[in-house]
N, CA, C and O atoms as a GROMACS GRO file, in nm:
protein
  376
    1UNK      N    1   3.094  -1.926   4.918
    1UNK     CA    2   3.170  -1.940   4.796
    1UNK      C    3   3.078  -1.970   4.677
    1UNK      O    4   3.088  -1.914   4.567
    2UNK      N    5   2.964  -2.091   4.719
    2UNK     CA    6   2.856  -2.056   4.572
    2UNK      C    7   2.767  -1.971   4.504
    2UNK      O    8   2.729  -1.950   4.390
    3UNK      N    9   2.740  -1.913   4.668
    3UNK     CA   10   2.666  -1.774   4.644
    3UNK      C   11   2.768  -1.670   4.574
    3UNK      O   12   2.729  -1.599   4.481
    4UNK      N   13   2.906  -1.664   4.625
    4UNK     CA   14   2.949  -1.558   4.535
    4UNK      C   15   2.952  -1.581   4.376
    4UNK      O   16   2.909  -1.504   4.291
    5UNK      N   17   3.019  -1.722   4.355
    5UNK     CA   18   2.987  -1.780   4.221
    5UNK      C   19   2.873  -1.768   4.140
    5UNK      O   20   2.903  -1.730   4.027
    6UNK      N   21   2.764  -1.786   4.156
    6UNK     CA   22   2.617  -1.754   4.109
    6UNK      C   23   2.598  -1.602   4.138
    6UNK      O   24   2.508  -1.561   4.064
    7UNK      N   25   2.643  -1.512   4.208
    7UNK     CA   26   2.672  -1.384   4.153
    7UNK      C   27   2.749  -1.360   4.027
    7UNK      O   28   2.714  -1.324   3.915
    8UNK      N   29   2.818  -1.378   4.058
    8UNK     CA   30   2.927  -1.352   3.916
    8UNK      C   31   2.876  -1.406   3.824
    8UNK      O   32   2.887  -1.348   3.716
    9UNK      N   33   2.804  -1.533   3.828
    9UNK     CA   34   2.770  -1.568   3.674
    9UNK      C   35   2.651  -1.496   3.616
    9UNK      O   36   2.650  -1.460   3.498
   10UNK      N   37   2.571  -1.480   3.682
   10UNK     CA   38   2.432  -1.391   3.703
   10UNK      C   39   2.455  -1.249   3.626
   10UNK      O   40   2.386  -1.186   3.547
   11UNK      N   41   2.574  -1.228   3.680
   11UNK     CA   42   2.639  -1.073   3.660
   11UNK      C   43   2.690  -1.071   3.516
   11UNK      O   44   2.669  -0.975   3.442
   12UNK      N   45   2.758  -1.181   3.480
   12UNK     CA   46   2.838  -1.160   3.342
   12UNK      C   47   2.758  -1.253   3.256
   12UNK      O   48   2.808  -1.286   3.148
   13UNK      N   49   2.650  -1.295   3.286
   13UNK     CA   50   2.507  -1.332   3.203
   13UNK      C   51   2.426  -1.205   3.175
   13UNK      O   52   2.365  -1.194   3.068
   14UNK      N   53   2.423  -1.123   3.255
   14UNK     CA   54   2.353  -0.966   3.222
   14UNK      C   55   2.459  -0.926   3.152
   14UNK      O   56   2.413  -0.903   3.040
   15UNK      N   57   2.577  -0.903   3.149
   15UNK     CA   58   2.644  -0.818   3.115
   15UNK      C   59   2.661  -0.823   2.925
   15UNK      O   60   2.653  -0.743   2.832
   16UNK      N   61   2.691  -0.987   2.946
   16UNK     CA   62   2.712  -1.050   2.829
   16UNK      C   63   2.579  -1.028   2.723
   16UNK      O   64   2.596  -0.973   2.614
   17UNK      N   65   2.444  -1.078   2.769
   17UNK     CA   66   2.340  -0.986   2.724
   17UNK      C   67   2.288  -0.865   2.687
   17UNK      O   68   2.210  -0.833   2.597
   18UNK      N   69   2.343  -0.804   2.770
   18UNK     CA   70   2.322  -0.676   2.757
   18UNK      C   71   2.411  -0.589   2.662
   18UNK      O   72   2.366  -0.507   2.583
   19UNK      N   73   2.556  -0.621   2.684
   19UNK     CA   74   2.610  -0.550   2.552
   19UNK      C   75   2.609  -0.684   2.404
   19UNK      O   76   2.638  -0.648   2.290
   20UNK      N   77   2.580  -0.802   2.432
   20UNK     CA   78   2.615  -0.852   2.274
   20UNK      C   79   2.460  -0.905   2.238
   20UNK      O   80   2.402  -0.874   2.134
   21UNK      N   81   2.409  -0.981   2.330
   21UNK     CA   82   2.253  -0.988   2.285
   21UNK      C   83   2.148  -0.920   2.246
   21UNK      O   84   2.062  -0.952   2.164
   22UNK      N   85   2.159  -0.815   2.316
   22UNK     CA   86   2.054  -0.718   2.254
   22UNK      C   87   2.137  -0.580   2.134
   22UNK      O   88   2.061  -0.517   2.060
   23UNK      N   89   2.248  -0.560   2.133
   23UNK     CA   90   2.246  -0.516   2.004
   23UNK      C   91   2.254  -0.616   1.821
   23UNK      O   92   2.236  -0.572   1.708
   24UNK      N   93   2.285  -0.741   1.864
   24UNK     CA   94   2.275  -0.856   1.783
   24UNK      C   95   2.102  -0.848   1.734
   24UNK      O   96   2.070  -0.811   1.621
   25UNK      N   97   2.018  -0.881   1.823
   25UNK     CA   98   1.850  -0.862   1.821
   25UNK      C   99   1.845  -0.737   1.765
   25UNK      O  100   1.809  -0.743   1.647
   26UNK      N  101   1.859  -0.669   1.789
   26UNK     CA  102   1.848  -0.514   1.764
   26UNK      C  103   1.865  -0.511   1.609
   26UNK      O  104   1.780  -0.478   1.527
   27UNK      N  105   1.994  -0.552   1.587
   27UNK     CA  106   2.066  -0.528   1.433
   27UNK      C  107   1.984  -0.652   1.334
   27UNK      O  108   1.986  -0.637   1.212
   28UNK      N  109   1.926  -0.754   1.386
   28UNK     CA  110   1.887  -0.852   1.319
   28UNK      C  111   1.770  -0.836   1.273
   28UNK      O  112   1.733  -0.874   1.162
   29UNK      N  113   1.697  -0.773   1.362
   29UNK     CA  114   1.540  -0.717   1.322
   29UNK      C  115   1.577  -0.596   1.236
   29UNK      O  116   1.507  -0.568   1.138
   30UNK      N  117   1.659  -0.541   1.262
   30UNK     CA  118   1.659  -0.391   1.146
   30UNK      C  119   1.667  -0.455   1.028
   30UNK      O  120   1.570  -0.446   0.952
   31UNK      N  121   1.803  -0.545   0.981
   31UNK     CA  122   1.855  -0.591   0.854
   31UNK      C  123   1.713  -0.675   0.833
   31UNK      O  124   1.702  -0.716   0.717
   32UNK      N  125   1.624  -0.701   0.903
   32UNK     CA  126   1.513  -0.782   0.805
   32UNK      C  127   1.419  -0.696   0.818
   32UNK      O  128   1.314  -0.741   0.774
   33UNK      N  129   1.409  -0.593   0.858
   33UNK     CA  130   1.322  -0.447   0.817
   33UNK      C  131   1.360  -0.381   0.699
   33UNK      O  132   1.276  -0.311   0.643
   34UNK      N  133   1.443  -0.390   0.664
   34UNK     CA  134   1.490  -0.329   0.557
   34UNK      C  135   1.542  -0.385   0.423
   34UNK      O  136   1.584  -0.324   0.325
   35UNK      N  137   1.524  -0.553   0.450
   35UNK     CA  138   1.554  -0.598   0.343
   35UNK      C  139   1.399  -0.646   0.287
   35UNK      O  140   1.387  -0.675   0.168
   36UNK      N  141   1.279  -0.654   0.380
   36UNK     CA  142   1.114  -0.690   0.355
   36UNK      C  143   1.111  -0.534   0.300
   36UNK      O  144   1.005  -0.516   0.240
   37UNK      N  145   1.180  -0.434   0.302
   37UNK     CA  146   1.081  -0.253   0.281
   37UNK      C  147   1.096  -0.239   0.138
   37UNK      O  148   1.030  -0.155   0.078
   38UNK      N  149   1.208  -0.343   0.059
   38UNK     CA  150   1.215  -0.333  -0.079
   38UNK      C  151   1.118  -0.421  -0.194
   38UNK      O  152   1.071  -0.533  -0.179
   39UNK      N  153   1.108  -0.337  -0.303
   39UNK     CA  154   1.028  -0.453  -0.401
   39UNK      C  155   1.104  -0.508  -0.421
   39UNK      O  156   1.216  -0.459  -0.402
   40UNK      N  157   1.090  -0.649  -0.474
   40UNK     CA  158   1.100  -0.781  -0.540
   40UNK      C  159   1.117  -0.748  -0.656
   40UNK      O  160   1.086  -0.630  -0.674
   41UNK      N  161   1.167  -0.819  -0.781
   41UNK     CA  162   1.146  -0.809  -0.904
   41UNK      C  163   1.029  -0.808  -0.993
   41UNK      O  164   0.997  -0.740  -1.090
   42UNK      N  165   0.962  -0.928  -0.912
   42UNK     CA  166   0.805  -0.952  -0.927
   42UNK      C  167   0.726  -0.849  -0.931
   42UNK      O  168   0.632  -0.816  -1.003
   43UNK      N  169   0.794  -0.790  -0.818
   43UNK     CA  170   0.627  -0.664  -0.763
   43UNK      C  171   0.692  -0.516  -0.880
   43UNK      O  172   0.622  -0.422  -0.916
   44UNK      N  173   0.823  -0.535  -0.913
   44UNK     CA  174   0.832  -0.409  -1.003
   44UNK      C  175   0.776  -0.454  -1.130
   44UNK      O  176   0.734  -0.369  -1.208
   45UNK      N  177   0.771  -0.584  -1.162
   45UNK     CA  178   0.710  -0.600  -1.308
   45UNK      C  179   0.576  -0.597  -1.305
   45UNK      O  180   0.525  -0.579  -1.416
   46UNK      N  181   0.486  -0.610  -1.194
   46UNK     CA  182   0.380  -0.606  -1.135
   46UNK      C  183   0.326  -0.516  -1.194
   46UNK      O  184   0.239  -0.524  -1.281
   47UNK      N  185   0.397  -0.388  -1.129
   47UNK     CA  186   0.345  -0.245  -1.105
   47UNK      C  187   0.373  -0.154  -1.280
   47UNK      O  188   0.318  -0.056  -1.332
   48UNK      N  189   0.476  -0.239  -1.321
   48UNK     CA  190   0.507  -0.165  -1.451
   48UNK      C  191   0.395  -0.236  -1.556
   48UNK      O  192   0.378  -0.201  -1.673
   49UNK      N  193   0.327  -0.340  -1.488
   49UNK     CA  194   0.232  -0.372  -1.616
   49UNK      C  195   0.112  -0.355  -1.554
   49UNK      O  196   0.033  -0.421  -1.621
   50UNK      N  197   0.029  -0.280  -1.421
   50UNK     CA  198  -0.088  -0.198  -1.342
   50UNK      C  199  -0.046  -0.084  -1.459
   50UNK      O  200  -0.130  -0.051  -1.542
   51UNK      N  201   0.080  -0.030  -1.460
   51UNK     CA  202   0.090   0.107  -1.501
   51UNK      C  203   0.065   0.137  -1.680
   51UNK      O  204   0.019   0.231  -1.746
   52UNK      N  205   0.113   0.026  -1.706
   52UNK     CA  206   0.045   0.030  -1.885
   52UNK      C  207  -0.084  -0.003  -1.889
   52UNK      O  208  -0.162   0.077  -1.940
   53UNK      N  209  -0.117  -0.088  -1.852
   53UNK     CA  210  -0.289  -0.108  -1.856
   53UNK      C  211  -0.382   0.046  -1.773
   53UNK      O  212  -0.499   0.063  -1.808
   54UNK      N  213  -0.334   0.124  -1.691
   54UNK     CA  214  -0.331   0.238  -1.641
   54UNK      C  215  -0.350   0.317  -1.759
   54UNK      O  216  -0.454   0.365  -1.805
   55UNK      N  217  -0.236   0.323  -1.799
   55UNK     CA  218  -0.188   0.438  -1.955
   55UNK      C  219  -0.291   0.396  -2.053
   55UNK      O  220  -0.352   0.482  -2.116
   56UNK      N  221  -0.324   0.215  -2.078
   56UNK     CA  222  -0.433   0.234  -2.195
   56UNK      C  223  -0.591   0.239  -2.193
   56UNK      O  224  -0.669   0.244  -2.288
   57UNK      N  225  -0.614   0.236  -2.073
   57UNK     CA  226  -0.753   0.267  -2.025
   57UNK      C  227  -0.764   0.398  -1.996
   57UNK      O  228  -0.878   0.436  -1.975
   58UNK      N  229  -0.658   0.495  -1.988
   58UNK     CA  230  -0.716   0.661  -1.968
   58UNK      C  231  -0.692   0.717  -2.121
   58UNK      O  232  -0.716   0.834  -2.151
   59UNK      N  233  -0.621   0.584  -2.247
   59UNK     CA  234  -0.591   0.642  -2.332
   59UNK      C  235  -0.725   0.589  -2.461
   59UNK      O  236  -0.739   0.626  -2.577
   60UNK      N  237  -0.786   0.513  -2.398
   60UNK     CA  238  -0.980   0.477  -2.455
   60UNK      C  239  -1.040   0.572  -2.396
   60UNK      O  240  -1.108   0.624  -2.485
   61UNK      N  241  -1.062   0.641  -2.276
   61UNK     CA  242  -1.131   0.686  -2.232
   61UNK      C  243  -1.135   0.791  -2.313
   61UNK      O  244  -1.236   0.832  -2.370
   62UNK      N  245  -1.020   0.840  -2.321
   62UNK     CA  246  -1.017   1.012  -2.371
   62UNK      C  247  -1.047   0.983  -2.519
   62UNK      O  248  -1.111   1.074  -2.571
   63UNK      N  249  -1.010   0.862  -2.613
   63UNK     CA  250  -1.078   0.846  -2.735
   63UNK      C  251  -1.292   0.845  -2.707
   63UNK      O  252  -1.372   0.911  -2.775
   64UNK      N  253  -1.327   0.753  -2.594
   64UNK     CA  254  -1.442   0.762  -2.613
   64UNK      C  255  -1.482   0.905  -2.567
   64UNK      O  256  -1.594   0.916  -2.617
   65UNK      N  257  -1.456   1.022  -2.499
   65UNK     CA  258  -1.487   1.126  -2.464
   65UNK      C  259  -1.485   1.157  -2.601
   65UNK      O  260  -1.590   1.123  -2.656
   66UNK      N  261  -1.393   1.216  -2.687
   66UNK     CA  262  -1.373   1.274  -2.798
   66UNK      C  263  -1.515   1.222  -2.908
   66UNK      O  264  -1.584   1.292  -2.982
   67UNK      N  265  -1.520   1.107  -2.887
   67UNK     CA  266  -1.607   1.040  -3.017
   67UNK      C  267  -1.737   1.113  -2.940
   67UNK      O  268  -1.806   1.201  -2.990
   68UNK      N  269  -1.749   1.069  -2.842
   68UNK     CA  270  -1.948   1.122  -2.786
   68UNK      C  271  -1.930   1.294  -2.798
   68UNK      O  272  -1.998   1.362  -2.874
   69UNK      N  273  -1.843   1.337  -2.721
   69UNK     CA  274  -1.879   1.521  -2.776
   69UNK      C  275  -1.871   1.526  -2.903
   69UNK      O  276  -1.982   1.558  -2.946
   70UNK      N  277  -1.782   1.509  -3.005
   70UNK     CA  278  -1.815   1.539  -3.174
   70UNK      C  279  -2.006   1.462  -3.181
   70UNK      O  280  -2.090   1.528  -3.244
   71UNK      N  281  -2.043   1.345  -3.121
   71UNK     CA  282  -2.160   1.315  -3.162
   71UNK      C  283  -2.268   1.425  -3.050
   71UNK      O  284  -2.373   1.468  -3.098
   72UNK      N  285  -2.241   1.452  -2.941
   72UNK     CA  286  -2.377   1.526  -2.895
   72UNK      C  287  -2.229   1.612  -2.781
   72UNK      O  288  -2.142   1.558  -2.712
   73UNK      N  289  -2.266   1.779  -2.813
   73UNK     CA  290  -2.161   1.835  -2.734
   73UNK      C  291  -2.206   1.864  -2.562
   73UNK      O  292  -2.150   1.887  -2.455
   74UNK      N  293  -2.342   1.845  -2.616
   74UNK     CA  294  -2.404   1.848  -2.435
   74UNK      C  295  -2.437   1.756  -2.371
   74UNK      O  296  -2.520   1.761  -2.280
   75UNK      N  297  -2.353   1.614  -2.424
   75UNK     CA  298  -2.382   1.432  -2.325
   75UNK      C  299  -2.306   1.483  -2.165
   75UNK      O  300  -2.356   1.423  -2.070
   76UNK      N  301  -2.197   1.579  -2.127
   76UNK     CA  302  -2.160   1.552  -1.991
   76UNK      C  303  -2.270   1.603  -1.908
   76UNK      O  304  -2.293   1.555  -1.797
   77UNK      N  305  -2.356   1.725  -1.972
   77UNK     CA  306  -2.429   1.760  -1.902
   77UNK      C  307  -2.568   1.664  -1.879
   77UNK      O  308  -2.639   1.689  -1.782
   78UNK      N  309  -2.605   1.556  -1.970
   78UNK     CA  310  -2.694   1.528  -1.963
   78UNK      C  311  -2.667   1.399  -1.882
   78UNK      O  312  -2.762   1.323  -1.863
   79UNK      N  313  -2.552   1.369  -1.836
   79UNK     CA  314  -2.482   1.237  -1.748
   79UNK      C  315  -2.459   1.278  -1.608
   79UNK      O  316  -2.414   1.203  -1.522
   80UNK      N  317  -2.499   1.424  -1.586
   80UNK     CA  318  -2.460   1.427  -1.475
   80UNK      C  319  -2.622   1.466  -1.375
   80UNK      O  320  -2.721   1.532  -1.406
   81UNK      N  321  -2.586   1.393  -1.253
   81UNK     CA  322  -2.717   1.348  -1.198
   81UNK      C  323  -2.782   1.485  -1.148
   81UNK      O  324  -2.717   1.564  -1.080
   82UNK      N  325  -2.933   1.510  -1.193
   82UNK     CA  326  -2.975   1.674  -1.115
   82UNK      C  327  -3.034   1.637  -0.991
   82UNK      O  328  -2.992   1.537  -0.932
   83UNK      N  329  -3.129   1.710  -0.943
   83UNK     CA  330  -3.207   1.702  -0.824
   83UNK      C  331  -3.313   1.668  -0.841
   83UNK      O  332  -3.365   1.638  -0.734
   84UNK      N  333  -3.403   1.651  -0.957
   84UNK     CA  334  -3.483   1.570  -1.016
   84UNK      C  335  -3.460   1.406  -1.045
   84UNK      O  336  -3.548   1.320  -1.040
   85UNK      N  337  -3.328   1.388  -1.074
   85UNK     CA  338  -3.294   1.215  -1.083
   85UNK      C  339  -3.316   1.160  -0.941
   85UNK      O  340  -3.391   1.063  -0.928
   86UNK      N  341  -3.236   1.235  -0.796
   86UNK     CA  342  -3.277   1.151  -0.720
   86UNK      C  343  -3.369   1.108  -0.657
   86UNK      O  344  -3.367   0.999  -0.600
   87UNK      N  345  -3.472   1.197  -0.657
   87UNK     CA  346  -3.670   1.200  -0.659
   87UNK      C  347  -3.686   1.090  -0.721
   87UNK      O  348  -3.714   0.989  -0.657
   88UNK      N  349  -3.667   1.088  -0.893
   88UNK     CA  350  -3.686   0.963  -0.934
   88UNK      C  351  -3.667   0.842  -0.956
   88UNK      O  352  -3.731   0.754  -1.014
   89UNK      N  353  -3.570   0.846  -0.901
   89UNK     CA  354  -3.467   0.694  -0.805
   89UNK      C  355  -3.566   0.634  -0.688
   89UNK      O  356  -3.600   0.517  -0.671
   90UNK      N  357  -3.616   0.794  -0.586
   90UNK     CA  358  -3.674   0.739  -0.478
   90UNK      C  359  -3.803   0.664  -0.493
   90UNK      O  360  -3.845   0.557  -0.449
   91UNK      N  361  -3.866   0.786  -0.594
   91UNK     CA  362  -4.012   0.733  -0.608
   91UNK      C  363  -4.060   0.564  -0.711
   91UNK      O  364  -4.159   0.491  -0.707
   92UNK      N  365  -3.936   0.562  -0.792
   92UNK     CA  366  -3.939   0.384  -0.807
   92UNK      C  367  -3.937   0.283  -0.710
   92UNK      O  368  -3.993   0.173  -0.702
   93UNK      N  369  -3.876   0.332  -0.652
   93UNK     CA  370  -3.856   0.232  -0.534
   93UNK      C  371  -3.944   0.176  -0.463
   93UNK      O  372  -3.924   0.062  -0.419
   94UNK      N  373  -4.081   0.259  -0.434
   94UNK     CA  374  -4.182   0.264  -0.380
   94UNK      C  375  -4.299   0.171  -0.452
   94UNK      O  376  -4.412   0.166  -0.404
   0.00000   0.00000   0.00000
C-alpha cells in the first residue's frame, strides 16, 4: 500500500512538472529574453548623441578635405604611403 502510494505521488510529481513546470520555466526565460533584447531609454539617448557627434566629425572632416585641396590639389596623393616609405620606416629603425 506505500509502495503503491509513492508511485502515484512520484507519478503526479512528473506529471505535474512536466506539463506546468517546465512550460512556466520555459515562458519565464523567454519573457526575460525579450524584455533584456530591448533598448532602455538611456541606451537610445546614448546612441542618438554617438550619432550627432558621428554627423559632426564627418561634417569637419569634409570641411578640412575641402580647405587642404583648394590649398595643394595633390596632398591625397602625397599622404598616401608608396613603396619607398616603407624601406624608410625600416631602415630607421636600424
Amino acid at each position: 500500500m506505500a509502495e503503491e502510494f509513492m508511485g502515484m505521488l512520484i507519478g503526479g510529481l512528473a506529471i505535474i512538472t512536466l506539463f506546468i513546470g517546465l512550460p512556466w520555466l520555459i515562458f519565464h526565460y523567454v519573457t526575460k529574453w525579450k524584455t533584456a533584447a530591448t533598448l532602455t531609454g538611456s541606451d537610445e539617448k546614448l546612441l542618438d548623441e554617438l550619432h550627432d557627434a558621428a554627423r559632426r566629425l564627418d561634417d569637419r572632416l569634409c570641411t578640412i578635405e575641402r580647405i587642404m585641396t583648394a590649398e595643394n590639389p595633390n596632398w591625397r596623393q602625397n599622404c598616401l604611403p608608396g613603396e619607398g616609405a616603407g624601406q624608410r620606416l625600416l631602415s630607421e629603425r636600424d
